[in-house]
C-alpha positions, -999 to +999 in steps of 0.1 A: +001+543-660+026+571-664+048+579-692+081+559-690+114+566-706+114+530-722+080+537-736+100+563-762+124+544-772+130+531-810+145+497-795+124+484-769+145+462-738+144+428-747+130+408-718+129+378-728+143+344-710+169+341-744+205+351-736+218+390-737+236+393-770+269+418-767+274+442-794+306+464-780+309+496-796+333+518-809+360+489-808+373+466-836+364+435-841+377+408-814+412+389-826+401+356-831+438+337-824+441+314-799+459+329-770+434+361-773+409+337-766+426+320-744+438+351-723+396+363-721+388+329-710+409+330-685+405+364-671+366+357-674+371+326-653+387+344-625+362+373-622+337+343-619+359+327-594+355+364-572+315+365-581+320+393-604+313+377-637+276+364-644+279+357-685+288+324-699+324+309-690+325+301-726+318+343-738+350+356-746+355+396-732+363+414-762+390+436-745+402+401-727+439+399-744+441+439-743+432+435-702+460+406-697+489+421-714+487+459-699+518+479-698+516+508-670+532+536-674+555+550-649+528+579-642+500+549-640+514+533-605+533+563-584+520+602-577+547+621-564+524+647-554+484+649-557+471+678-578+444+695-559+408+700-571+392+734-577+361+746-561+326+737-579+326+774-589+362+777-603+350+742-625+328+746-653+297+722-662+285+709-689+247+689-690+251+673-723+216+661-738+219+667-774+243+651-802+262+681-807+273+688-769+284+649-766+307+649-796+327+677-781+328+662-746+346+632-771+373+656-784+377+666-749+381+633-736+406+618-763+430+645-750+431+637-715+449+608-701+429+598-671+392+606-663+366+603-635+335+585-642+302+576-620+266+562-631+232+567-619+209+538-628+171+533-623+159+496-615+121+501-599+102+505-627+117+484-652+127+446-655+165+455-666+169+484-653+182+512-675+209+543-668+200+578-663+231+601-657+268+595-666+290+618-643+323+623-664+354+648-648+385+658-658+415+683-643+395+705-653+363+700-660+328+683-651+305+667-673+266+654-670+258+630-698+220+628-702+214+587-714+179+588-715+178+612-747+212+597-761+202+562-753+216+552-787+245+578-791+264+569-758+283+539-770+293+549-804+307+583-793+325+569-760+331+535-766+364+537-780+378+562-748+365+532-721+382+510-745+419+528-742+446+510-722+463+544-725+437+564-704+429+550-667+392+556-658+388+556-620+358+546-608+344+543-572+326+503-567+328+498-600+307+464-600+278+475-611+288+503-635+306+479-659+279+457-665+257+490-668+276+498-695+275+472-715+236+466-711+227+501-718+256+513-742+277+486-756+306+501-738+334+482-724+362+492-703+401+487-700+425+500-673+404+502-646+410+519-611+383+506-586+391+531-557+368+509-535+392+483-541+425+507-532+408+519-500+402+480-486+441+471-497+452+498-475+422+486-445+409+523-439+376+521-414+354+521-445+354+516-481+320+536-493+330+571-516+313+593-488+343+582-463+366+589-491+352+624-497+352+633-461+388+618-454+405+630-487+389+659-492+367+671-458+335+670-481+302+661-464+278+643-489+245+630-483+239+597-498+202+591-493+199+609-533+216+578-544+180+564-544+167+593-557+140+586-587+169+599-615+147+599-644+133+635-638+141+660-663+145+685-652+167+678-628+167+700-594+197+714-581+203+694-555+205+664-573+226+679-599+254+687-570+253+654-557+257+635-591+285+662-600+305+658-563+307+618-571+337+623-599+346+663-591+369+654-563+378+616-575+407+625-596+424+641-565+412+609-542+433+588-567+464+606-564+464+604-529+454+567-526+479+562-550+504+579-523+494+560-494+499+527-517+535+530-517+539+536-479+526+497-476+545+467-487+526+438-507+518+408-481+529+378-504+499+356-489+480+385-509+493+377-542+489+342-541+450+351-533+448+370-559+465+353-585+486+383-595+502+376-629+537+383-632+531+415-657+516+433-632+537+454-605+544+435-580+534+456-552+498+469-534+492+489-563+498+464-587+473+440-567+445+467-568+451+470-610+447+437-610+412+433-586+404+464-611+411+446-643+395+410-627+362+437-623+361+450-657+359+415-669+325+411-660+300+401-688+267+414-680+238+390-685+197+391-683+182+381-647+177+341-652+141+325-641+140+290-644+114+264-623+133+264-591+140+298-591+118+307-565+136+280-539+169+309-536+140+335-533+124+316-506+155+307-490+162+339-480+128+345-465+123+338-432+092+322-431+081+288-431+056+271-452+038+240-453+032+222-487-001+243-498+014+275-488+045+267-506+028+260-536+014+286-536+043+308-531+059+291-563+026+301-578+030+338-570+064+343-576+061+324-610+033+349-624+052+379-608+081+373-629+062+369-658+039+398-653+071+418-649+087+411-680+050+420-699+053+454-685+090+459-684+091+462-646+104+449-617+089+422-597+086+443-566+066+467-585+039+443-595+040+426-561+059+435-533+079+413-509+056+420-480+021+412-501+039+380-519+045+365-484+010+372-470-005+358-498+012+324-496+005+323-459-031+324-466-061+337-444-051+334-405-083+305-401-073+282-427-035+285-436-048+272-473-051+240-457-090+241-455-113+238-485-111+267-507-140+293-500-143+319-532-156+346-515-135+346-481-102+343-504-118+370-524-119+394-492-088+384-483-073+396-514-085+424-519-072+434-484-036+426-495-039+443-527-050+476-512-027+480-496-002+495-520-004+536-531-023+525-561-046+496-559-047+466-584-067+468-612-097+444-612-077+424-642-049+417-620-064+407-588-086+386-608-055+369-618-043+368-588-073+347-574-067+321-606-032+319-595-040+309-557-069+284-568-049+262-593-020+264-567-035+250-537-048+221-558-012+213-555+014+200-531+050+211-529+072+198-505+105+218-496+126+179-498+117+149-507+084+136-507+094+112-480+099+137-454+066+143-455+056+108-451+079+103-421+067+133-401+029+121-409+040+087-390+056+103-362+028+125-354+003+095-358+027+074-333+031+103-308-009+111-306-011+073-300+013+071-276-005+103-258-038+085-261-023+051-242-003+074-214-041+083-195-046+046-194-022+021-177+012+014-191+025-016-197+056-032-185+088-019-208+066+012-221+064+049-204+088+061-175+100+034-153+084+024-119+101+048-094+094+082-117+059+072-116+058+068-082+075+101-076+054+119-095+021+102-082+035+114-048+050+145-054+083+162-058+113+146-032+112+187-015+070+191-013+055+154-008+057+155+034+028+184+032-003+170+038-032+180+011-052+190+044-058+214+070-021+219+085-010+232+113+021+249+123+033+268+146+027+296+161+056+319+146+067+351+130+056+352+092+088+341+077+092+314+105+061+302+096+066+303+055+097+283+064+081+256+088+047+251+064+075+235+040+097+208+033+128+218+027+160+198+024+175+218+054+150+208+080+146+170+073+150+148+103+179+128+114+184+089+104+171+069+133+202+041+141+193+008+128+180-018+147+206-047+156+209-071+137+192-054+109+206-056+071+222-029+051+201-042+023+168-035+039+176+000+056+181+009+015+155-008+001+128+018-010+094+018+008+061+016-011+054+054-025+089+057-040+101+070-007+142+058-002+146+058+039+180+066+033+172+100+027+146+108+052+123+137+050+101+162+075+067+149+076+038+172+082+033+148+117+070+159+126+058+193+122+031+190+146+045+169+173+069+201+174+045+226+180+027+203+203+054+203+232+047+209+260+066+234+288+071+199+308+094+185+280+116+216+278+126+220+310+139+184+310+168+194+288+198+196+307+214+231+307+252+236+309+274+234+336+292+270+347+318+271+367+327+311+366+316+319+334+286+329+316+259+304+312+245+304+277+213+283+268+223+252+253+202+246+220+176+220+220+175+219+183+174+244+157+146+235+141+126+237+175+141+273+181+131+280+149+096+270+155+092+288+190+074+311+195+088+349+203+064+352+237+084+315+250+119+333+243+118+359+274+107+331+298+139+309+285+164+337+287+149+344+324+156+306+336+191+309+319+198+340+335+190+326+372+205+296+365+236+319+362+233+332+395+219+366+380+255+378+372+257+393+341+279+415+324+258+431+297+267+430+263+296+416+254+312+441+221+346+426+221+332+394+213+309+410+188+338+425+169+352+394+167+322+375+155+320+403+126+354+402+115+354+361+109+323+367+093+342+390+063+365+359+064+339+338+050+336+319+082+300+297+081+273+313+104+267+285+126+304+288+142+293+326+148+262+314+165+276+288+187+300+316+208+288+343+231+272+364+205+249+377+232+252+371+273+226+366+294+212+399+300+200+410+335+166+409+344+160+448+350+169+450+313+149+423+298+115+435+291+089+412+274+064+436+267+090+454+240+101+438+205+135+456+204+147+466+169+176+437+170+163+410+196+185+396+221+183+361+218+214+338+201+214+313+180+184+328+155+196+322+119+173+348+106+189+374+125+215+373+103+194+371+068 
């Protein structure tokens, strides 16, 4: 393993599962009256309120009473004018790393009545987490405090300036740098200007510093260093212009939001939300001293691991695990934490989200649920291991394998133990009850009567087809497509009851779960169509003309739509001599009628049923031709 900063270090992090002890630093010692205490307790048990706090409700905040009786200044809540920042070049900067250099940046600071400050922290390779930079700016100046080599000087030399209600120290998301401060340094903070929290009282698009910077100041930075590995030394350039751009221009970002501030009026409904206490201004700016101050009240605390710790964590997977996989999981996630606070660091260096899950879900065969086989879960570790950067040692996947065999003996149920029980009974019952549905049902049990019979015969659209040979007639393709099924459109007409015959029986369903109320086209229907003879159609009577154009009258239009096209010219030929053989060709005006009540939405069978065509002429009928647009009426499918 690599060097480490923490490795160094006289006082080694305390990772423990005992409570974080607070020793503030360069502060004097906490009033112990009654209303200080009070005041703390009650700040403390606001920030909880707002999920800022994680200490104790009891743990007084040593600057509690100093945070709940502030008095602002005038120059504290208005800027008549923002003082505007220098160029990096005009600025000097100061990398302090040495004793000497971080006293003087103190007698610099005790002058100055309001200053910039940003952290960079490091959490990946240790339990805690530790700080590595401390960005510090002035009116005039920029300072980079170096904490890994003044790990133990930082609090003693600055506490007391974080400590000042007289000097306002604006930081940018300021959530995680207080407790920061206190874990690494002691330090503690008082008058406290969160510009995160100014820039969401006044609703801008977004809240993050790099909007800031480019609104306020037209600065582009790029915030993918933020994750940048900070404990380098040196450090290059680039990061050193990123970590100084955080506070250079923040002093001048405050003076304008405190600008803007003024030009919105405090919502009361925002106030009573808050909780504003009556010695704060009563206005926006006022309400975002107060979110500060509720901020700064944070007591920091060590990450808590107690037995069902590993429920949140798998909560906010989404997976889902049967009892040996959770197990498991609990398993895992148990000897992660602990592994972690042996080495001092974080559980997703000593197993990552990704091989944590895999490893609970078990090989893809057995799922954990089949007897344990040593050298197929062996394999299957060592696959998940490999796969990060730097394999496991032969120690730790070997404890690893001990883990997962002692955890599978067990059973963990996500619930209570009943759960389990019922859902064993129910999928017992339901593979019985699929076991007794291939056999006969009895009376009471399974679908009723007429579902079985439905199904037995088929659907109430596709039981008239026969399972046999059909035949159909002799049509175009999509004639024939249309004919070979049972559609709801083509089923026959209700033959009139016989007399004397009872409603009753004409309802009562046949045997076969067929309802002759509702009757359909039978495959025998089909074929006595197709099986007429030329004898039979010429029976039907044709209409009567006295001076006007004969028309075929439609025998049916089902049969038309299972005629053939070579029967079509012979009809039309009949029709056209029954006429007399006077025809006036084409008739258009009629057409353009048709078309425009067809944009009125008019049904197509009332365009049908007029003169759509006339009876042609013979000279211009010609059988042997399929014309692009037939001349025949009444054909639905022209019109598809």
């Amino acid at each position: 393993m690599a060097s480490r900063p923490q490795d160094s270090w006289t006082v080694k992090p305390d990772n423990s599962k005992a409570a974080f002890v607070h020793r503030p630093c360069g502060l004097d010692p906490p009033s112990s009256s009654s209303s200080a205490s009070a005041s703390s307790a009650l700040l403390l048990e606001r920030a909880q309120k707002l999920g800022y706090a994680k200490g104790a409700a009891s743990e007084s905040h040593p600057l509690g009473n100093v945070i709940r009786g502030m008095a602002f200044e005038d120059w504290m809540l208005e800027c008549d004018q923002a003082q505007s920042f220098k160029s990096f070049k005009a600025t000097p900067l100061t990398y302090v790393d040495d004793k000497a250099l971080l006293e003087v940046l103190a007698k610099k600071l005790d002058e100055e009545s309001v200053i910039a400050v940003d952290l960079e922290n490091h959490s990946l390779h240790s339990y805690q987490g530790f700080l590595c930079l401390m960005q510090v700016s002035t009116r005039r100046e920029d300072f980079i405090v170096d904490c890994l080599a003044l790990r133990n000087e930082v609090g003693p030399a600055l506490g007391h300036i974080f400590a000042d209600p007289k000097k306002v120290k604006v930081i940018h998301g300021a959530n995680s740098d207080i407790v920061w401060l206190q874990r690494d340094h002691g330090i503690y903070v008082s008058n406290l200007f969160d510009t995160g929290q100014a820039a969401r009282a006044l609703n801008l698009p977004k809240f993050g510093l790099a909007f800031l910077l480019q609104h306020y100041c037209n600065y582009n930075t790029d915030k993918r260093h933020q994750m940048a590995d900070w404990r380098m030394r040196p450090l290059p350039d680039y990061l050193v212009t990123y970590a100084r751009a955080d506070t250079h221009f923040l002093l001048y970002i405050y003076d304008r939001l405190k600008i803007d501030l003024r030009t919105r009026k405090l919502v009361p409904e925002e106030a009573e939300d808050a909780e504003l206490p009556q010695s704060y201004p009563q206005n926006l700016t006022g309400l975002v001293l107060w979110k500060s101050a509720v901020i700064s009240m944070q007591m920091y605390d060590k990450p808590v691991f107690t037995e069902t710790t590993y429920l949140d964590y798998y909560a906010k997977q989404r997976v889902s695990y049967n009892s040996k996989q959770l197990a498991v999981f609990a398993g895992l996630f148990a000897w992660r934490d602990a592994k972690a606070r042996e080495l001092d660091e974080s559980p997703e260096a000593v197993l990552s989200r990704s091989q944590l899950l895999d490893l609970s879900r078990g090989p893809k065969s057995s799922s954990w649920q089949r007897p344990f086989e040593e050298r197929a879960s062996r394999d299957f570790l060592g696959r998940i291991c490999s796969r990060k950067s730097t394999n496991f040692a032969a120690s730790r996947q070997e404890d690893l394998f001990q883990v997962i065999s002692s955890s599978i003996e067990q059973n963990i149920s996500y619930g209570s133990s009943s759960v389990d029980e019922t859902t064993k009974t129910k999928t017992k019952t339901k593979t019985k009850t699929n076991k007794k549905s291939q056999g006969p049902k009895d009376e009471g049990t399974g679908p009723r009567p007429e579902v079985v019979a439905r199904l037995s015969k088929g659907s109430a659209v596709w039981d008239a087809l026969d399972q046999g040979k059909r035949s159909v007639p002799k049509c175009g393709k999509v004639e024939s497509v249309v004919m070979s099924l049972k559609l709801p459109f083509l089923r026959a007409k209700k033959a009139p009851a016989a007399a004397g015959s009872k409603k009753s029986e004409e309802e009562r369903p046949q045997e076969g779960g067929r309802d002759p109320a509702r009757p359909a086209v039978s495959a025998n229907d089909i074929r006595s169509w197709a099986n007429k003879t030329k004898e039979e159609e010429e029976k039907v009577q044709e209409p009567k003309t006295e001076g006007k154009e004969a028309f075929p009258k439609p025998l049916s239009k089902r049969y038309q739509m299972g005629k053939s096209r070579q029967q079509r010219p012979a009809q039309l030929d009949k029709a056209s001599a029954a006429s007399g053989g006077n025809s006036s060709g084409f008739d258009y005006s009629a057409a353009r009628e048709q078309l425009k009540n067809r944009k009125k939405g008019k049904r197509r069978q009332n365009m049908v049923a007029q003169s759509f065509y006339s009876i042609p002429d013979e000279n211009l009928v010609k059988p042997a031709k399929r014309r692009k647009q037939p001349q025949t009426g009444n054909r639905s499918m022209t019109f598809k």
